[in-house]
Each structure stands twice: as structure tokens, then as C-alpha cells.
C-alpha positions in Angstrom: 81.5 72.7 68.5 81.9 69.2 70.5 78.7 67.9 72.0 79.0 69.3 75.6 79.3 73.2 74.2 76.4 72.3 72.2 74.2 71.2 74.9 75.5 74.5 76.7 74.7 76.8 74.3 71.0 75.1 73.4 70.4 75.3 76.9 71.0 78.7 77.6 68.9 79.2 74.3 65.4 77.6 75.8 62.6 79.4 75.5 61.5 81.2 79.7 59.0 79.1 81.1 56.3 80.9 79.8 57.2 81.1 76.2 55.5 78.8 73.7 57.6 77.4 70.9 56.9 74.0 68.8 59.9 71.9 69.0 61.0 70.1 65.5 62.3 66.4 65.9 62.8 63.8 63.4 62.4 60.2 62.9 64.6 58.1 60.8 67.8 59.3 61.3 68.7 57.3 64.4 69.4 53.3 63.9 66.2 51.8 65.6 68.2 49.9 67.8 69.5 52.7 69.8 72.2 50.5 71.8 74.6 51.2 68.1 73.9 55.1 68.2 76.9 57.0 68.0 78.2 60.4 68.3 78.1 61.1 64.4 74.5 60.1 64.5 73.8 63.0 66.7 76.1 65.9 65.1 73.8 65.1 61.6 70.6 65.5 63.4 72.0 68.9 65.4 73.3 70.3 61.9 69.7 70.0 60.7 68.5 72.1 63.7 66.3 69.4 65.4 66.1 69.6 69.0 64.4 66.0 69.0 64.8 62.5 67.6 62.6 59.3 67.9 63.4 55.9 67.2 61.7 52.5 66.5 63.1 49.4 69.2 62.9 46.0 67.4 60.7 44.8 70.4 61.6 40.9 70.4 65.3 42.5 71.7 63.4 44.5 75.0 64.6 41.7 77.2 68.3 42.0 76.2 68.3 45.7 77.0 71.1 46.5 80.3 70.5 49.5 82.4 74.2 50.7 81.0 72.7 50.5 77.6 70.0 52.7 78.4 72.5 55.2 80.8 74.8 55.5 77.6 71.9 56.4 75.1 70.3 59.0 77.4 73.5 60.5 78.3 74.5 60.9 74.5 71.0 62.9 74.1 71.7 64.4 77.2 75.3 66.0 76.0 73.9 67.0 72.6 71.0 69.0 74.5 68.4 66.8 72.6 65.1 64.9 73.5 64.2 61.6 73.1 60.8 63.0 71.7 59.3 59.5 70.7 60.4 55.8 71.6 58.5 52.7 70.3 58.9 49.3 69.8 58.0 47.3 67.1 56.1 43.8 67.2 53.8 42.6 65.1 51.4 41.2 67.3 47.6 42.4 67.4 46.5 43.9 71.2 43.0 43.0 69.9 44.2 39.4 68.8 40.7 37.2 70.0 43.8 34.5 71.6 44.2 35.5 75.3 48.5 33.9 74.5 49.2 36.4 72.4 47.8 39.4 73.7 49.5 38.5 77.1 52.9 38.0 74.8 52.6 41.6 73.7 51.6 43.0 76.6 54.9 42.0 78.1 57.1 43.4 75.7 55.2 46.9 75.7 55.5 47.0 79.8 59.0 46.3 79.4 59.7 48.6 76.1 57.6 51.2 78.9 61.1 50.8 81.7 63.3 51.3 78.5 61.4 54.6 77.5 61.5 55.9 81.5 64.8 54.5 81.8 65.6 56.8 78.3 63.8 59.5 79.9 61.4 59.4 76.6 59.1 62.4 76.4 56.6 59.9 74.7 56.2 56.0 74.1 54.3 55.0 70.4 51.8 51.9 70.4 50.5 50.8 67.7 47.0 48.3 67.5 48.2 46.0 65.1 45.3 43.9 62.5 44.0 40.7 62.7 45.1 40.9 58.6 48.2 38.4 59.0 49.8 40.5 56.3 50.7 43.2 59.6 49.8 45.8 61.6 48.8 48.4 58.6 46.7 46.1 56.8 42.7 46.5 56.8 40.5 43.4 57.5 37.0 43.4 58.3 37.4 42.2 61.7 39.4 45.3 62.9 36.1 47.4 62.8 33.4 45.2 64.9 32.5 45.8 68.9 34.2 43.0 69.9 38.2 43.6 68.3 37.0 47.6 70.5 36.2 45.4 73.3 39.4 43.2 73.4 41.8 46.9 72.4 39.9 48.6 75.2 41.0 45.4 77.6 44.4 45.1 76.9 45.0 48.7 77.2 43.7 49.0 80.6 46.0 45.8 81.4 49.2 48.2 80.6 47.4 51.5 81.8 48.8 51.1 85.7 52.4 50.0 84.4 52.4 52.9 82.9 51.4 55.4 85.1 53.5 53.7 87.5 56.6 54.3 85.8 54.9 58.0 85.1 55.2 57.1 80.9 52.9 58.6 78.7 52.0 55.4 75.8 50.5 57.6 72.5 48.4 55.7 70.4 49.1 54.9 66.8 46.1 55.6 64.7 45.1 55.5 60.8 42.1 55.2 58.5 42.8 51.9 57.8 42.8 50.7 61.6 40.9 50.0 64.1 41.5 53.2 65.4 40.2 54.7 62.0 38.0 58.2 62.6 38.7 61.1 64.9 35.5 59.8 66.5 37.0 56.1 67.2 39.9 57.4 68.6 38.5 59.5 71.7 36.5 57.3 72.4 39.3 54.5 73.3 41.0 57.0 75.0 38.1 57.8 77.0 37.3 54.2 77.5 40.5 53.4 78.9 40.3 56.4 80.9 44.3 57.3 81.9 46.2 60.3 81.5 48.8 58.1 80.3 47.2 56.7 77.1 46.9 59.4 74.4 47.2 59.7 70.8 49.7 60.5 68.1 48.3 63.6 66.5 49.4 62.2 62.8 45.9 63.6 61.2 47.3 63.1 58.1 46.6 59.1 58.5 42.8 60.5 58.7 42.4 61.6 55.1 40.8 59.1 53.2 39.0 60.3 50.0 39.5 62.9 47.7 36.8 64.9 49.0 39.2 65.3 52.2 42.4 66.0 50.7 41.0 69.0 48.4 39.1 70.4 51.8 41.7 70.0 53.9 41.4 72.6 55.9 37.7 71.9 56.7 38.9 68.0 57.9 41.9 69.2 59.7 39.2 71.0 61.4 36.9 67.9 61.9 40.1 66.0 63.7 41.7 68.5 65.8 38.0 68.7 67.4 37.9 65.7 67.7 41.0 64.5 69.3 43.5 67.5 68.9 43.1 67.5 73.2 44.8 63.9 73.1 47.8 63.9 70.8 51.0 65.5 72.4 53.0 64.6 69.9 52.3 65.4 66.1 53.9 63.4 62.6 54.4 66.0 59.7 53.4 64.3 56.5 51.7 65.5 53.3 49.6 64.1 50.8 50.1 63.5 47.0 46.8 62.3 45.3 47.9 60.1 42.5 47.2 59.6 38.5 44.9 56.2 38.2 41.9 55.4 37.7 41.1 54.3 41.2 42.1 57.0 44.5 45.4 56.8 45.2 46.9 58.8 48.0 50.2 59.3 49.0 52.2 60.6 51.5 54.7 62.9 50.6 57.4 65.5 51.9 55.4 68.4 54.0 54.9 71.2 51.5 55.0 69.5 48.3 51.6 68.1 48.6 48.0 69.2 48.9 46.9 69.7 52.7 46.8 73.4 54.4 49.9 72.3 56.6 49.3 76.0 58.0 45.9 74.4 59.7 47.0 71.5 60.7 50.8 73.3 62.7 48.2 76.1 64.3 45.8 73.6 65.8 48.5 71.6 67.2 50.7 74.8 68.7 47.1 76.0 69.8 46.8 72.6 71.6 50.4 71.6 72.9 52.3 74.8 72.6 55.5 73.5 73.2 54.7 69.6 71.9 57.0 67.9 69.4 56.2 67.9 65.7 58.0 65.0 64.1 58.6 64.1 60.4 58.9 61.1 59.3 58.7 58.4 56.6 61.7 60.1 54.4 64.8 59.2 52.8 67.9 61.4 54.5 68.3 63.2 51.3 64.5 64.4 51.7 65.0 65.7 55.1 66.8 69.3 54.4 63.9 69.8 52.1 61.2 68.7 54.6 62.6 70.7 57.4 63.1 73.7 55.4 59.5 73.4 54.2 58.0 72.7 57.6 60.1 76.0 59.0 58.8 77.9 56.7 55.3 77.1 56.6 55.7 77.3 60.8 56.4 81.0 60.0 53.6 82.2 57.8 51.1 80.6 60.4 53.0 82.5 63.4 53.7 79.4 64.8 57.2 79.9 66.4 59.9 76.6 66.5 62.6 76.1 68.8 
């Protein structure tokens, strides 16, 4: 079936307005810079049954970006009737950096990476803090956790709040244990702080599991997040944990299904949440996909959580 049948057919499949399905995308199967996509890239991802994709920008390259380039990626999503679920840029610059230089520098490329997402017609735009550890942005330091590093985050992000609701883009926060945005707790209260229906969350709970204790309760600390700030992710990452053999913790992340976490809990609080929001996976080799996706189906079904 060429492209434009496809988009055809998926469209006259859509759930009626008042349906409620979770959409499946998938992240890592598109070439992060998404002016080389292709058609093949697309026909791989639609024989896998995603309706989304997501893909990460190399962000020192936002200025070379041409409204054609844009026009030709969003009409190749467009003709295979899929969404751009998540855009992002990368950099490796800290928002809460304490020089004033390099927080502006950033700040640039993420208002221009927002026109690219509009222009893409991205259904959501990933930011990541960053780490004052120079080794990069998912490194821990000391200095990521005080009032002041909250203070500068809080600033910046209410620098690029009005770009972005200008251009009507919602920005989703990148959070993990090892952040600055490290507890369920932390989290909403940046996004309360910055006060903007366009700055969110990711909903990648997973990257809030941080002991032992955790993993083997998961369904009690899925419980603890989702209170938290299950409200304020739109989008959710499908991961799962593997705790490994040493003789300090070490935990994983591993294909969704083959680890330890009550996935069940974790797909029903979203759905409950964002019935129709995007669950992504992520972090896998193409050959781990067709597993993943089978997996995260099937778990979908036994917690009545219907996918489209």
C-alpha cells in the first residue's frame, strides 16, 4: 500500500471523538536529523503499527533549518497518517548554568528548535535541564540539587514560556533521579513555578525509580508519581527496569515486559490521565523493537487499556 492509501485508510480508522485510545509511537527509528528522512524510514515504522514517531534535532544545526525542510518532513508524516509525537533538540548546555552567556546561548537554540516543532506540527517539544557536571546533561553533581541551580531553571524557563505559547508549542520537561528535576515532588513544583500551560513534563516515571525498595514495590511508587505529577506529563516513555547482579545497586533499563515494574500500573494511570496521549518507547536497538511493541500491546490489553 503506497503512503497516500495508508494515510487513507488510518484515517478512516481513528477513533470518534469521544473514544479514548493510547496512541503507540516510537523513538529511535527516525535519523535525528529529520532533513535525511525518507520514505523507507516511514514504511518500517507503519509495519510495526506505530501511529507516532519522535526524533532528537542536533540543536547547533537549528539555524540551518529552511521552511522547505520543515514542509517536506511534515508532509512525509502527513502522507503516511503519522504524528510527529515528540521533537527535541539536543545541546549540551545547562538552563541552570550560574553564567548569564550561556544560558542566553541555549535559550536561543530552544526558541528556535520551538518554530521547527510548530513549523513540524510536533504534538510535543522535549527539554532537557542539563548538569553543571561537565561530563553532560545526565550526570549528577552536587550543585544540581541547591535553591539557587531551582532559582536559575525556574528563570530561564519563564524566559522561553511566552515564545512558546506564542507559537501555541507545548515544551515537556525532561526529568530523572539523577537531575535537578529528581522526585515527583521537584517536578510539580517547577511546573507550578513557571506557571504556563505550555511547560509540562515527560511522564517517563521509570527515571523516578531509584532503590531497590522501589523497583520490588513498583506498583506502590508508580502510585507515589502519577499523584504527583501524572496531571503534567502528556506524553509517556515506556521503559523497564532490570536490577543487576553486584554488590552495589545497579539498575537497568530494559525492554518493557522483561523487567520488574507493574507496567499494567504505570499504562492505567497514564490512559486514566491523557486518554488519548502518546506512549513512546525508547532507548532500544531496532532488533528490540518487535519484541518491545508486542510486549507493551499486550500488557495494554490485560489492563483494558485500548491502543490505536
Amino acid at each position: 500500500m503506497n503512503a497516500q492509501l495508508f494515510a487513507a485508510s488510518r484515517r478512516s480508522k481513528l477513533p470518534n471523538a469521544g473514544a479514548k485510545h493510547m496512541r503507540l509511537g516510537i523513538v529511535g527509528m527516525l535519523p535525528g536529523d529529520f532533513r535525511t528522512c525518507v520514505e523507507d524510514h516511514f514504511e518500517k515504522i507503519r509495519g510495526m503499527d506505530f501511529t507516532g514517531a519522535g526524533f532528537h534535532f542536533p540543536g547547533e544545526l537549528v539555524t540551518e533549518v529552511t521552511g522547505s525542510d520543515t514542509e517536506r518532513c511534515r508532509s512525509l508524516f502527513n502522507a503516511n497518517g503519522m504524528d510527529l509525537a515528540q521533537f527535541s533538540i539536543t545541546y549540551s548546555e545547562c538552563l541552570f548554568d550560574p553564567d548569564l552567556q550561556a544560558r542566553e546561548k541555549v535559550s536561543a537554540r530552544i526558541h528556535r528548535g520551538a518554530e521547527i516543532c510548530q513549523q513540524l506540527g510536533g504534538t510535543t517539544y522535549l527539554l532537557r535541564p542539563g548538569s553543571r557536571n561537565p561530563g553532560g546533561s545526565w550526570t549528577p553533581h552536587r550543585a544540581n540539587h541547591t535553591a539557587e541551580a531551582m532559582d536559575l531553571l525556574i528563570d530561564t524557563l519563564r524566559s522561553i514560556k511566552t515564545r512558546l505559547e506564542d507559537l501555541g508549542v507545548i515544551a515537556v520537561m525532561e526529568t530523572h533521579c539523577i537531575s535537578i528535576l529528581n522526585t515527583p515532588e521537584t517536578c510539580r513544583r517547577l511546573v507550578e513555578e513557571v506557571s504556563s500551560p505550555n511547560l509540562l513534563l515527560v511522564m517517563d516515571a521509570i527515571n523516578h525509580f531509584e532503590s531497590l525498595r522501589q523497583v520490588y514495590n513498583s506498583t506502590e511508587h508508580f502510585a507515589h508519581i502519577f499523584d504527583h505529577m501524572g496531571k503534567l506529563g502528556p506524553v509517556c516513555h515506556i521503559k523497564d527496569i532490570a536490577v543487576d547482579n553486584g554488590l552495589v545497586v545497579h539498575l537497568s533499563e530494559t525492554i518493557p515486559g522483561e523487567g520488574e515494574l507493574d507496567l499494567h500500573t504505570m499504562l492505567q494511570r497514564f490512559h486514566g490521565a491523557f486518554p488519548n496521549g502518546y506512549g513512546l518507547i525508547e532507548h532500544l536497538s531496532v532488533d528490540q523493537i518487535p519484541l518491545a511493541a508486542t510486549n507493551v500491546i499486550r500488557i495494554a490489553g490485560e489492563a483494558k487499556v485500548p491502543i490505536f
